[in-house]
Structures are given as structure tokens and as C-alpha cells.
N, C-alpha and C positions, 0 to 999 in steps of 0.2 A: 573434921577440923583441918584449915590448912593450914601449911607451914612453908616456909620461903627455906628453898634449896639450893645453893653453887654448885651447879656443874662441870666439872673440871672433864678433862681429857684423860680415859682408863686408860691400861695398859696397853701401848702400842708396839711392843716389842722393844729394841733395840733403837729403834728411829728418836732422833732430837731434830728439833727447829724444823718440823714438816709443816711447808704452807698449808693455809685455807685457801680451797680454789674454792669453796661453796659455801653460801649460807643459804638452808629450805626453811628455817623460821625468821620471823620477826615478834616485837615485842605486840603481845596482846592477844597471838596465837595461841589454840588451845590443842595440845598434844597429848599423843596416846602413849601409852608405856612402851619404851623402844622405836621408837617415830624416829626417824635420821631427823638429827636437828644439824651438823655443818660435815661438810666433804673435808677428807687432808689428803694430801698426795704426798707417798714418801716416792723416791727410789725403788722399791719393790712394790707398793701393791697403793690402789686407791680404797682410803676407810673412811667408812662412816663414824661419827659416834653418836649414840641412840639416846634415847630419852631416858633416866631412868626411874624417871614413875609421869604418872598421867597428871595435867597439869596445866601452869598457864603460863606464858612465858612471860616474864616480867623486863627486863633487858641483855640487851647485849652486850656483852665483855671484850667485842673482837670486829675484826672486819677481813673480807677477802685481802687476802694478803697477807695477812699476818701469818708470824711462825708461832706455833707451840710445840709443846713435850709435852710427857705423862704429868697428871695432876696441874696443868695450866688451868684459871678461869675461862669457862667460857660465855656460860649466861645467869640468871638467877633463874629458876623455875618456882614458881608457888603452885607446890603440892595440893591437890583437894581429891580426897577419897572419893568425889561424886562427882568428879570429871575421868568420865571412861570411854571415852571412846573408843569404836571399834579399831585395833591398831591396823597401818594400811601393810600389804607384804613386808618384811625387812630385807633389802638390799644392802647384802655382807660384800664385804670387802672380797676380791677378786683378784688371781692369781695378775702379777706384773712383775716378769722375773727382772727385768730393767727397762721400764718404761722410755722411750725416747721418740721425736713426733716422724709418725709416717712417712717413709719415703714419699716425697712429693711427685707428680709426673713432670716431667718435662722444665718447666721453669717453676718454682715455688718461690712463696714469700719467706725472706731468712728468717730463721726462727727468732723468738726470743731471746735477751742477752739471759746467761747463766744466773738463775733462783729469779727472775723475772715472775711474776703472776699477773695473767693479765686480767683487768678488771673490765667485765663487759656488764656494769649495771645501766650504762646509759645506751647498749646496743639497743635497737628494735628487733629483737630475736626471741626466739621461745624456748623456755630452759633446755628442751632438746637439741637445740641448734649449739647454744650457747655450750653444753656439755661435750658434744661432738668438736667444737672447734678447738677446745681443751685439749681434746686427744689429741688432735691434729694439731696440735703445735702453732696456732693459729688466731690471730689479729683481726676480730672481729668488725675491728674498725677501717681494714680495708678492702673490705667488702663489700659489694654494692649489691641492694635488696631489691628485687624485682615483685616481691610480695606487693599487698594491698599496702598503701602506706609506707610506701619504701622498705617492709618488713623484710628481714634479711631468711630466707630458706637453705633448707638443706642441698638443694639446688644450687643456690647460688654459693654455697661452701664448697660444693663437687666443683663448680665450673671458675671456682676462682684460683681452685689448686689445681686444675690442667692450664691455667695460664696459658699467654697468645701461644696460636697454632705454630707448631713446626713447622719450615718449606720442608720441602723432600729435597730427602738428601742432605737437609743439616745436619752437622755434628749436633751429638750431645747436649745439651743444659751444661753449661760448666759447673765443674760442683760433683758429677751424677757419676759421667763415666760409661753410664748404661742407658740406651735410649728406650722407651715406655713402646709397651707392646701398642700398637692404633687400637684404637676407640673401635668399635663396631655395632652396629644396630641391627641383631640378632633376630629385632621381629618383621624384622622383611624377610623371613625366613620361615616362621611360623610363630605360633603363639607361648611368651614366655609369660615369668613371672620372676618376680627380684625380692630378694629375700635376705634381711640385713644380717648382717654374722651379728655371732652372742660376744655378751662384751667379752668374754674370754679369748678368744680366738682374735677381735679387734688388736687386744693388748699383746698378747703373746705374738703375733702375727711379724711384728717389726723386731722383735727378739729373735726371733728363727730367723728371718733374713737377714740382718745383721750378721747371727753368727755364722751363716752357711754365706757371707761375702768376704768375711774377715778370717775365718778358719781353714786351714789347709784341709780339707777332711780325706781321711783315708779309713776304707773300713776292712777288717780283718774277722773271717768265717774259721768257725771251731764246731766240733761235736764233744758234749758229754756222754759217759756213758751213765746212766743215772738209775740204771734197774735195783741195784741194792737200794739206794737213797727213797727212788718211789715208794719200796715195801715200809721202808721205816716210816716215811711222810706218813702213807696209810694208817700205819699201826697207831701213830701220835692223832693223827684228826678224827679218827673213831673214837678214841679216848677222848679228845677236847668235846666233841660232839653231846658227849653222855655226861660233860660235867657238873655237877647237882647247881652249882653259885650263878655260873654264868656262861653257858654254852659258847662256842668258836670255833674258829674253821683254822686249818694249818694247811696254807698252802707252801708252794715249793718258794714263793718269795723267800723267805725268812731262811733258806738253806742259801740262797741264791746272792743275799745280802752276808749273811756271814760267808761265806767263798768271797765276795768281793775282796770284802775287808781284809782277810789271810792275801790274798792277791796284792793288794792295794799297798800292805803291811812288806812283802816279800820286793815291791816295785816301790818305791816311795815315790820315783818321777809322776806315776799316775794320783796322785792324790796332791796334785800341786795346782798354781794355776800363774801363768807369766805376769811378771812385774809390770807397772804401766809404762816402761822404758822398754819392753820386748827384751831386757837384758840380762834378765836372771827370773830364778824359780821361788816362787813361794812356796815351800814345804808347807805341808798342815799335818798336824800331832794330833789330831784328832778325827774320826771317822764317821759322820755325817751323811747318810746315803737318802737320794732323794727319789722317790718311788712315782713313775707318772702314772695317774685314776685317770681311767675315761668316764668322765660324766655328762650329762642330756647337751651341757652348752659347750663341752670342748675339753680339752688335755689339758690337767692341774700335774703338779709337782709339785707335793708336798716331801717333805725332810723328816728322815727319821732319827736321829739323835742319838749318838754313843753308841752304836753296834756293834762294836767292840766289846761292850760291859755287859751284852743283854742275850740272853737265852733265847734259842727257839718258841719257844715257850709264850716269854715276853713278849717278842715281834711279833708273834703273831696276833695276841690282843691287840696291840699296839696298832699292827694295818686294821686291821678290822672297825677300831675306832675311827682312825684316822681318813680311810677312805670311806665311809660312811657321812666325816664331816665335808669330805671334799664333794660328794655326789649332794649332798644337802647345800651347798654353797657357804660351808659356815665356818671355812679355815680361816687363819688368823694370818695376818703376818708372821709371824712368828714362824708359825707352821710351814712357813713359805722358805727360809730363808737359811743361808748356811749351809748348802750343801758342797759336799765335795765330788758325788762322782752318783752318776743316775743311771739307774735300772727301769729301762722301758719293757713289758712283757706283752707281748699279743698271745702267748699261749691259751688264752680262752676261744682264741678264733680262729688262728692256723697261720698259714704260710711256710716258706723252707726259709728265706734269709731276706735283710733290708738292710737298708742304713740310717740309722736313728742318730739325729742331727745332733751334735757336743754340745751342752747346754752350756755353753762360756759363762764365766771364767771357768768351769771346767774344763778338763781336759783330755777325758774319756769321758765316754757312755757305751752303757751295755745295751745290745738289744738280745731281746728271748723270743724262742717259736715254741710253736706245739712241738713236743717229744712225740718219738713216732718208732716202734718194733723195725727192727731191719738186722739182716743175718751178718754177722761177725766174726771174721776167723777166727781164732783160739790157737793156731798153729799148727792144728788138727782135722775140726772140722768146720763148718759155719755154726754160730750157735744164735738163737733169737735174743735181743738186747734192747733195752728201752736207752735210744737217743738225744739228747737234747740241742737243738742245731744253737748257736751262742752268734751274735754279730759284734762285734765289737769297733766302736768308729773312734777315732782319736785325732787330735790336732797335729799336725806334722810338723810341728816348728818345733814341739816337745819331746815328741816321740817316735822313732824310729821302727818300720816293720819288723825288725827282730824283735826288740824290744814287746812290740804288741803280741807278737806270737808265742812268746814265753809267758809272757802276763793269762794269753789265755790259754794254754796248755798246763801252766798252775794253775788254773781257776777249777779247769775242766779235771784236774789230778785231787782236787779238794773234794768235790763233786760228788767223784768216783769211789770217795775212800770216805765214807762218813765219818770216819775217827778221828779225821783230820781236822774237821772242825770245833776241835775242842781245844789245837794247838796253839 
């Protein structure tokens, strides 16, 4: 039996008035249960929202461009138990820690005036071009399409944002600052292949440049000593291991997060992040650590929530969940957002030290390497010690090297002293 359904917009987190950059149905479409029926684009991340049940769409309640919030109308669907179709992948919403349009080469078109959306239903393009131009910050409509039919290609979006050639020896693009590495054609060389980045990497990509042009970065190398802390780590994930409900892992994260936070707590400049006048500190009261998962399509940062409040214990189901959802691609916004100070570890693959780029508005970030045995004076003799090498990179308009080097010499005294973490 059907039944005629409004579809409103679930929970989006925190986001109000987020355009529609996208409608994938129209009225008399027949969709599967969780079929993307319209794109939103906040500030952090671009969401889908899905179908929720199998169905036939009746009308629309909206149009590109429009804003909504949680619980806004979007279409009517009428329900029928006997439309099932097979549902196609869902495409989840995707890390965009601050979306803003790619640096352009050389001379680009200005972007859009601010909360602009632009409407390309009467482009000659194909939702893939049309999607891409979105990213790119980009005016579909002054683009010229060398396709059959004047149809606009992905071609011709690359070659409208490297705009007229530079002479040599011109300055810069006004605007830039920084002039574009030359163009080069690799296969008069031998035989290539070209291979599109995952939308993660696309998005996050102008995030990491932005921050590493606008932040002072300085980074500052520490060792823990963490031999006592490993034997416990041990002792607690053998135990998680054999648990009768719900088996989990206990890695050194969760010791590494609560040390921030004692850190973080002892430092208060580090858990801040600069007013939009460069002129003062925003404090936060609250501690928020955002954990970067490597997954198949790229670096996610997801946020873990009040670490302060929560036992080792806790965090560690907690990552286990959460990076789970991140490698699955099924984080939320939510999931995304709020953080104050980020812990990057490569410990699963080694290295001695780096520099893991401040995920702004933060204002530190930690980076972690493989621990590694190496002999230790005592004052007496050398004795054998499990190490943990620490990087620690910070914005320098906040914070000063001393400053960083106490921060991490607390960290690394937390570490060392596992009883500390209870203070």
C-alpha cells in the first residue's frame, strides 16, 4: 500500500541556511531506499541527503539555490512497498575541513560574490563537468565548449582556468603573489597515465595550502620515554581483546590524547585559535582532539569529543568506531567539526620525525613516529628504553619555541609517568 511521504532535511550537525548546489531527482523518478536525492554544501563538508524509503517522487519543494536547515521540506515521495529497486553505492558526505575554490593558475576567473550559487541547469555540460566546476569555484557560463555541440568538457574547465599564456618573465597574476610551476608534457618522455585525485584529497588539498601560506609553521622534535606506559598499554589490550560483549583494540592513541589534553590544560595558549582581526586569542574551555585515519581515498580528521571526561577505556572504543566510519566513508559532519588540536600518528609505518601541517584555525598539531629501543643513561650505566620520537608544529604568530618546548617536555613527563594521567 502506498503512502505519500515529506521529506525534510535530517540532522546536519550544527549547519543552518546550507545551499542546494544539486538536485539528482525530479518529479516522476523512481528511487531506492537512500538514493542521494539533493547535494548541500556547508562550510565543512559537502552532504547528501538520501531517500528514505523506496519510492516515487511526487514534487519538488526546492530549487538549486535555495538554503535549508534541519527538518526543512524538500520533496513529497509516495512510498510503495513494490518499488525496490536495486539501491546504486551511497556517496557520504566527505571530509571539507574549509572548503574554499582552488587556487587558480596564473590568471583565473573572480570567483563568486559571497553565498552566491551558481545555476548551471542551462549549461551544455555533463553532471561531471558541472560538479567539478562547483569545486572550482567556477562560471560555467564562461566557458567555451569545444565538445560536439558546443558541449562544455573537462578540458575545456582545465584550459579556461590556466587562462592566456604568461610572456616570460611576467610578474605574477595580480592577486597570486606566487607564479604556477610551467605546464609540461611528460609524454615526450615516455609513456604516462593520469589519474584523478579522490574527492578527498581534491577538497582537503586547498585547505593544506591555504594553511601552510598563511601560517608561520615552526616545528619542534621531542622523545618520550614510554617503556612503563607500553607494558600497561599491553596489559589493558590483552584484556580488551578477550572481552566476552564486544572485543577492541587499545592503542597508544588514547594515552596520547589524554597527555594532550593535561598539555593543552597546563598551556592554555595551545588550545586557542586567532581572532579574525589577527588581534587576540580565542581560549576554548573545552577539549576536542581531532585524530587524522588514513583511508583507501585519502587523510580524514575526524574529532573526538570531551577527552577530558573519558577514560582510556572509552577512547579507545570510541577510535575503533570512529575510524572504522572514516575508512567506510560514512562520517558525518558532525564527526568532522570542532576540533581544537590534532594528533597525526604514522606509528603504524615508521619514520624518525616530520612536520605535520596546523590544521588552522588550530594552532598546534602533534605529529607521532614509531617508538623504537635505544640505550639511556641512568647516570650510571646505558640501560634499554622504549622511545617515542613527538613532532610538534605550531603557528608562530601564537606561539613561541620556548613555549613549544615546555608544552612538549609536559607532554612527554605525562607520558613517562602514567599516573599522571589521571591528574
Amino acid at each position: 500500500m502506498a503512502s505519500t511521504t515529506q521529506v525534510r532535511v535530517p540532522d546536519i550537525g550544527d549547519f543552518k541556511d546550507v545551499p542546494i548546489i544539486e538536485i539528482m531527482v525530479k518529479a516522476g523518478d523512481l528511487v531506492a531506499l537512500d538514493e542521494p536525492l539533493i547535494v548541500l554544501e556547508s562550510d565543512k563538508a559537502t552532504m547528501e541527503v538520501p531517500a528514505p524509503a523506496a519510492g516515487t517522487i511526487e514534487d519538488l519543494l526546492i530549487k538549486v539555490g535555495d538554503r535549508v536547515s534541519e527538518g526543512s521540506p524538500v520533496l513529497t515521495l509516495k512510498a510503495d512497498a513494490e518499488a525496490t529497486p536495486e539501491p546504486p553505492p551511497s556517496l557520504l558526505p566527505q571530509q571539507e575541513p574549509e572548503p574554499v575554490p582552488r587556487p587558480a593558475p596564473v590568471a583565473a576567473p573572480p570567483p563568486a560574490a559571497a553565498g552566491a550559487v551558481p545555476d548551471f541547469s542551462k549549461a551544455h555540460a555533463s553532471p561531471a563537468v558541472r560538479r567539478l566546476a562547483r569545486e572550482l569555484g567556477l562560471d560555467l557560463g564562461q566557458v567555451r565548449g569545444t565538445g560536439e555541440k558546443s558541449r562544455i568538457t573537462k578540458e575545456d574547465v582545465k584550459t579556461h582556468l590556466k587562462g592566456p599564456a604568461a610572456a616570460p618573465g611576467a610578474a605574477p597574476a595580480a592577486g597570486t603573489g606566487i607564479p604556477e610551476i610551467p605546464a609540461q608534457d611528460f609524454s615526450k618522455y615516455g609513456e604516462i597515465e593520469t589519474r584523478p585525485l579522490s574527492r578527498i584529497k581534491r577538497l582537503s588539498g586547498p585547505h593544506l595550502h591555504r594553511a601552510w601560506l598563511n601560517v608561520p609553521h615552526v616545528t619542534h622534535g621531542d622523545e618520550a620515554d614510554i617503556t612503563e606506559l607500553e607494558a600497561y598499554r599491553k596489559e589493558l589490550d590483552a584484556a580488551a581483546k578477550e572481552d566476552r560483549k564486544q572485543p577492541y583494540r587499545v592503542s597508544l592513541l588514547p594515552f596520547l590524547m589524554k597527555g594532550a589534553v593535561a598539555a593543552l590544560k597546563a598551556y592554555p595558549d595551545f588550545n586557542s585559535s586567532l581572532s579574525p582581526e589577527k588581534d587576540a586569542l580565542i581560549l576554548k574551555r573545552y577539549y576536542h582532539v581531532g585524530i587524522a585515519v588514513d583511508t583507501p581515498d585519502g587523510l580524514v580528521v575526524p574529532v573526538i569529543k570531551e577527552v577530558d571526561r573519558k577514560g582510556v577505556v572509552e577512547l579507545s572504543r570510541e577510535l575503533g568506531a570512529v575510524s572504522a566510519k572514516a575508512r567506510d566513508g560514512k562520517l558525518s559532519p558532525a564527526d568532522l567539526a570542532g576540533g581544537c588540536f590534532t594528533i597525526s600518528s604514522l606509528g603504524g609505518i615508521g619514520g624518525t620525525d616530520f612536520t605535520p601541517i596546523v590544521n588552522a584555525p588550530e594552532v598546534a598539531i602533534l605529529g607521532v613516529l614509531r617508538s623504537k629501543m635505544a640505550p639511556v643513561w641512568d647516570g650510571e650505566t646505558f640501560q634499554p628504553r622504549l622511545m617515542l620520537p613527538l613532532s610538534l608544529s605550531y603557528d608562530h604568530r601564537v606561539i613561541d619555541g620556548a613555549a613549544a618546548a615546555r608544552f612538549t617536555r609536559h607532554l612527554c613527563q605525562v607520558l613517562e609517568d602514567v599516573r599522571r594521567l589521571v591528574l
